[in-house]
N, C-alpha and C positions, 0 to 999 in steps of 0.2 A: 500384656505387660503387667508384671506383679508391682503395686502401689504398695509402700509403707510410710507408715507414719510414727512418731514417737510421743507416747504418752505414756504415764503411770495413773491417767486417771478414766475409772471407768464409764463415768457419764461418757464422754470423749470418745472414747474406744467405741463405746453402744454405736457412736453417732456415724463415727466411719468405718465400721463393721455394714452398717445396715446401708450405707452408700456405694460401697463394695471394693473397701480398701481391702486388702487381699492381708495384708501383713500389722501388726499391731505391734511396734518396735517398745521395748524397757529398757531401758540403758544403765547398764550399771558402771562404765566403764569411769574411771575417777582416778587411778595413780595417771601420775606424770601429765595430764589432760588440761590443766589450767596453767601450768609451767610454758605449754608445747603452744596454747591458744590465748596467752597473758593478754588482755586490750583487747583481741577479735570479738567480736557481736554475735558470736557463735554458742548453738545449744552446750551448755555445760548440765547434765542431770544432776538431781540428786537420789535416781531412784534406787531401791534395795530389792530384796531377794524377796520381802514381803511383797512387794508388791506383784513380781512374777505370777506368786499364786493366789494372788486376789484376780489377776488379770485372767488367769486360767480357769478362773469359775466364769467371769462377764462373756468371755467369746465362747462364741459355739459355731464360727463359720472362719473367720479370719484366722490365718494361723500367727501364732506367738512368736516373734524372735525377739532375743536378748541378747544383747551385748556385752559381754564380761570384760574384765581387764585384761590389760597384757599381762603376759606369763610372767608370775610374779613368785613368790614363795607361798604365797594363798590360793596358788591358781588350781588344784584338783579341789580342794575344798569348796570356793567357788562354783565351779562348775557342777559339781553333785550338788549339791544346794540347788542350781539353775536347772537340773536335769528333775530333782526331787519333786520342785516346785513345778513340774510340766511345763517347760521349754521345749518346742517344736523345733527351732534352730537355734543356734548359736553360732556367735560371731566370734571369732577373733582379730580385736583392733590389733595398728603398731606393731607388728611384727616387725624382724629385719632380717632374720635369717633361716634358712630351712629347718632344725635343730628346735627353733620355739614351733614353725606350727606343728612337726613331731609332734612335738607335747603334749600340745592341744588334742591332735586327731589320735593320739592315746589315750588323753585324758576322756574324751568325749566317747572313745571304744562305740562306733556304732549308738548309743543311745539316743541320740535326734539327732537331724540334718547340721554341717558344720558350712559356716560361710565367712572367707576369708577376708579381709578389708585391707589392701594393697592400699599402704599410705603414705609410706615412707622411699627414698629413693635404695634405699641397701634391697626393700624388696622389689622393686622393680629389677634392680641389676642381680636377686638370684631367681628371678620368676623361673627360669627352665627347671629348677634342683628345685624348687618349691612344688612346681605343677604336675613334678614328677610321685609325689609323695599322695599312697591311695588314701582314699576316706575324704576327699574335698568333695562337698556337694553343689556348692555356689562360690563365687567371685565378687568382689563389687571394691571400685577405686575409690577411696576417700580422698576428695578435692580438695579440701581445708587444707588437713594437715601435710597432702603431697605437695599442694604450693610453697607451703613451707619450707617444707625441706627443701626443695630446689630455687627457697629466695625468691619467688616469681612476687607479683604484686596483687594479682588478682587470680583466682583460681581458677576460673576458665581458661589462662592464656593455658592451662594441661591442655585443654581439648580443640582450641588453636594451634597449638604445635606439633601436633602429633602424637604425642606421649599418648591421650587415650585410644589413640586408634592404634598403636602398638600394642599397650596392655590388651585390650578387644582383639589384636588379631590372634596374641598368645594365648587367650583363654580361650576362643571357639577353635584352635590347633587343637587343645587339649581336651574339647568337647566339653567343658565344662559351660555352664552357663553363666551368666554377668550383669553388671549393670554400673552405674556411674552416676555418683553426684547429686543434687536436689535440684527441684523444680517447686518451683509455684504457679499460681492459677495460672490458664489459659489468660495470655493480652499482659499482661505481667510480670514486673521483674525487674533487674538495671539491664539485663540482658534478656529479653524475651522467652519468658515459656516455649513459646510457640515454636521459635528458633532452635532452642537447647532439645525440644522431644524430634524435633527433625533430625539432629545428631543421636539423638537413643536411634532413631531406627536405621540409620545407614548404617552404625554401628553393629546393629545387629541385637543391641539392648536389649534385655528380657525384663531388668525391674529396676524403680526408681524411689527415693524416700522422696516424700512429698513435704517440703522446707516448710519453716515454722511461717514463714509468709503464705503460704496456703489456707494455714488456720491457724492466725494468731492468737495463742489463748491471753497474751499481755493485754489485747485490745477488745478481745471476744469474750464474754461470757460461756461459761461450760456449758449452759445450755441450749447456748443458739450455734452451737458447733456444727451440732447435727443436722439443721440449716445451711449451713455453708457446704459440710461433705455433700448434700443431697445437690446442691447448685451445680458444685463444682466439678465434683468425680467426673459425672456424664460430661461434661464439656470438654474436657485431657481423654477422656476415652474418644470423645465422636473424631478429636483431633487426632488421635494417635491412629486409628483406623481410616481416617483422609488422610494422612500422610502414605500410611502403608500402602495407597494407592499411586503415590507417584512416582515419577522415573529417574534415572539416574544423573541428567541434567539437573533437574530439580535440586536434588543434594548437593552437587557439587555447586549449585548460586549458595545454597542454605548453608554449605562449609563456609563459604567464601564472605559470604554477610554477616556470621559469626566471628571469621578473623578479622572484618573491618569494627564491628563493634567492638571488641574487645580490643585491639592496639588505640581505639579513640577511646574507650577508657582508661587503660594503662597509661596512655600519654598524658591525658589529664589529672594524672595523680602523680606524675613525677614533681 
């Protein structure tokens, strides 16, 4: 399973590079993103195009993705800037209709890997006319903002309901690869790590962002990051490779004690 994390800063990156975070996330992504997440307790970046290529000198094993904005009237500019500055992948957030990731997978023509972020309910309802469109390298559902859109209260009830296991059976239809949502440490969480990576692998999950509760730099110093990755990494990997050992019972308690946690938190927030 490909682990990412989000940082613009290199101490940080050194730390979960050498722990064996696979992907070193930049986010540049800022139109419409404080409007859409107003209140939530959610990462808002403020990173830039400088920092891509400061981050492209620090790694030398991890590869690079970046987040760009949605397709905006600055969006092939962007993107060459992102491509300039040695971006490995590229994301496109917020999409809603097949016609923007065109753009993108024009705009990108081949030059790094392109990875779509399914966040909204308009792209769930054209996922077949999107999946159909070549040059998609990767998949991955954005839980925040799809709660949102469909007014839900907590954003796992997506992976309670069905919806990720729809979006998951329409991306591995399409052989594409995928992944869903954040985690934190192994034993932690309102909803359990431990729980939530049992749904990556019934799923079928190939890669996860690793949530700001993994390593919080609010509470963490940047220098005992690389502390933390070295703790932590090996313990979601020893766990994720125990799960891929067990059977199909298994999952279906592990669905099942997912949807009883999550309706006991919804109910307690009405």
């Amino acid at each position: 399973m490909k682990l990412m994390f989000i940082t613009n800063k290199p101490t940080i990156a050194l730390g979960a590079q050498a722990a064996g975070v696979d992907r070193i996330f930049v986010d540049l992504e800022t139109v419409g993103k404080a409007e859409r997440q107003g209140g939530m307790d959610t990462v808002q970046s403020k990173h830039t195009v400088a920092d891509v290529a400061e981050m492209r000198k620090t790694l030398d094993k991890s590869e690079l993705l970046v987040r760009v904005n949605p397709i905006y009237p600055g969006s092939k500019a962007e993107i060459d800037a992102v491509i300039e500055a040695g971006a490995d992948i590229i994301m496109l957030p917020y999409f809603k209709h097949p016609w923007q990731v065109m753009k993108f997978l024009l705009m990108v023509n081949g030059r790094a890997k392109t990875l779509l972020l399914f966040e909204t309910p308009e792209a769930v309802k054209n996922i077949d006319k999107i999946l159909e469109l070549r040059g998609i390298d990767e998949c991955y559902v954005g839980l925040n903002d799809l709660h949102l859109g469909y007014k839900r209260k907590f954003m796992f009830e997506l992976l309670a309901d069905g919806t990720v296991d729809y979006l998951c059976y329409k991306f591995a239809q399409a052989g594409i690869p995928y992944g869903f949502g954040g985690i934190a440490r192994i034993g932690t969480g309102l909803l359990s790590a431990d729980v939530i990576l049992g749904e990556h692998v019934r799923l079928g999950s190939g890669s996860v962002i690793l949530s700001r509760g993994f390593c919080d730099v609010r509470t963490i110093a940047e220098d005992d990051c690389a502390a933390v990755f070295a703790e932590e990494v090996p313990k979601l990997r020893a766990k994720h490779a125990e799960l891929l050992q067990k059977d199909g019972q298994f999952f279906e308690d592990n669905h099942a004690e997912l949807q009883r946690i999550v309706a006991q938190i919804t109910e307690s927030n009405i």
